[in-house]
Phi, psi and omega in degrees: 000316175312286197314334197247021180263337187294301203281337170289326193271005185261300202297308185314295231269307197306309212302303172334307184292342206260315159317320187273330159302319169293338182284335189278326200278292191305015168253299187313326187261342158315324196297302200310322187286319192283333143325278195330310171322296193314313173315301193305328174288324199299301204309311184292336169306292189321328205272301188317306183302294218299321160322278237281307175322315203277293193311329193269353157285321171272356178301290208320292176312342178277325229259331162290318136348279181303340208256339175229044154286159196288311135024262171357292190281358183261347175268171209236161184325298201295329193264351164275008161254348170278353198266310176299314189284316147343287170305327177301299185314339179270356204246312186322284191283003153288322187311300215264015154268098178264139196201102159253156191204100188277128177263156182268104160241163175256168172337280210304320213289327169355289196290299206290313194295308176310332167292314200282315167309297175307351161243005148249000160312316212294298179285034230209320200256045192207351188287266187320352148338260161204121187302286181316307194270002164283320179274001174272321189302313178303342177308303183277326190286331202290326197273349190259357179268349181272136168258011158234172175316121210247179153242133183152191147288116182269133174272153198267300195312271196312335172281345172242015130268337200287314193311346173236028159281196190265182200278345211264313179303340188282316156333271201317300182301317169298335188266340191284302189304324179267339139342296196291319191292332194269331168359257182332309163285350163294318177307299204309308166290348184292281188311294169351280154317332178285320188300307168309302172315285164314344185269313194320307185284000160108016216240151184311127176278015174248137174274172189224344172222119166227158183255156202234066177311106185279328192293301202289020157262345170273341183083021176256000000 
């Protein structure tokens, strides 16, 4: 009689155990799913700032686009300084929405994001230069951040850099790079116009100057 109340108090105390491991395990994977959830807000945030970021950059650009558009130079003063004290004023108050978003790199991708800035500081400082061949090159930078087939020139060098930064980066650098490019062709239609005007008026079509807003290629 001992021995089989000893052996029900074994089977019990197992049965206890087995309950309470089943109890650990559905806890445990509730904590995951709801982690799991979490990941997912986390992610969605991260997209949402980097929109609002992407958006306060392109504000930025538009709003510098108007103040050296050609526009600009066909209205009498008073009204391109009331037309300015605007635009500042829009730019002011985009400047106080701070919206940062740190991307996670290891070391290498560091090392890697940094060649690629630097070569495109390299062509970026070569644009009063020569204009033209600054913009095939930015072209070339552009087309090698693509995984699909572009028509145009690819740099080979800057595409076996771009592959080893991180992903958010390679995003930033390729939307930094079609900035420049729409830049360049604003100047580029800018001179253009002047050349025309001036030939109109009997005066030599080539410039020799234009102005390059470097912040409004950064979006700042």
């Amino acid at each position: 009689m001992a021995q089989t109340k000893i052996s029900q108090l074994k089977s019990g105390d197992s049965d206890n155990k087995f309950l309470r491991s089943l109890s650990m395990a559905d806890r445990s994977g509730r904590l995951l799913e709801t982690l799991d959830e979490l990941e997912q807000r986390v992610e969605a945030l991260r997209e949402a700032a980097a929109s609002m970021e992407q958006e306060k950059e392109t504000l930025l650009e538009l709003i510098h686009s108007v103040q050296n558009s050609q526009d600009m130079n066909s209205i009498s003063d008073g009204e391109r300084e009331e037309l300015n004290l605007t635009a500042n004023r829009l730019i002011g108050r985009t400047l106080t929405v701070a919206v940062s978003v740190e991307t996670i790199r290891s070391v290498q991708q560091e090392e890697f994001l940094s060649k690629a800035m630097a070569l495109i500081e390299e062509v970026v400082g070569k644009l009063l230069e020569n204009l033209g061949s600054a913009k095939n090159s930015l072209i070339a930078l552009y087309n090698a951040c693509s995984s699909e087939a572009l028509e145009g020139p690819v740099d080979q060098k800057f595409q076996s850099i771009i592959v080893g930064c991180a992903l958010e980066d390679q995003k930033k650098i390729k939307n930094r790079l079609e900035k420049l490019i729409r830049n360049v062709c604003s100047t580029d239609r800018s001179i253009t116009l002047l050349d025309q005007k001036k030939a109109k008026f009997g005066k030599t079509s080539h410039v020799q100057q234009y102005v390059f807003n470097k912040k409004s290629e950064d979006g700042k």
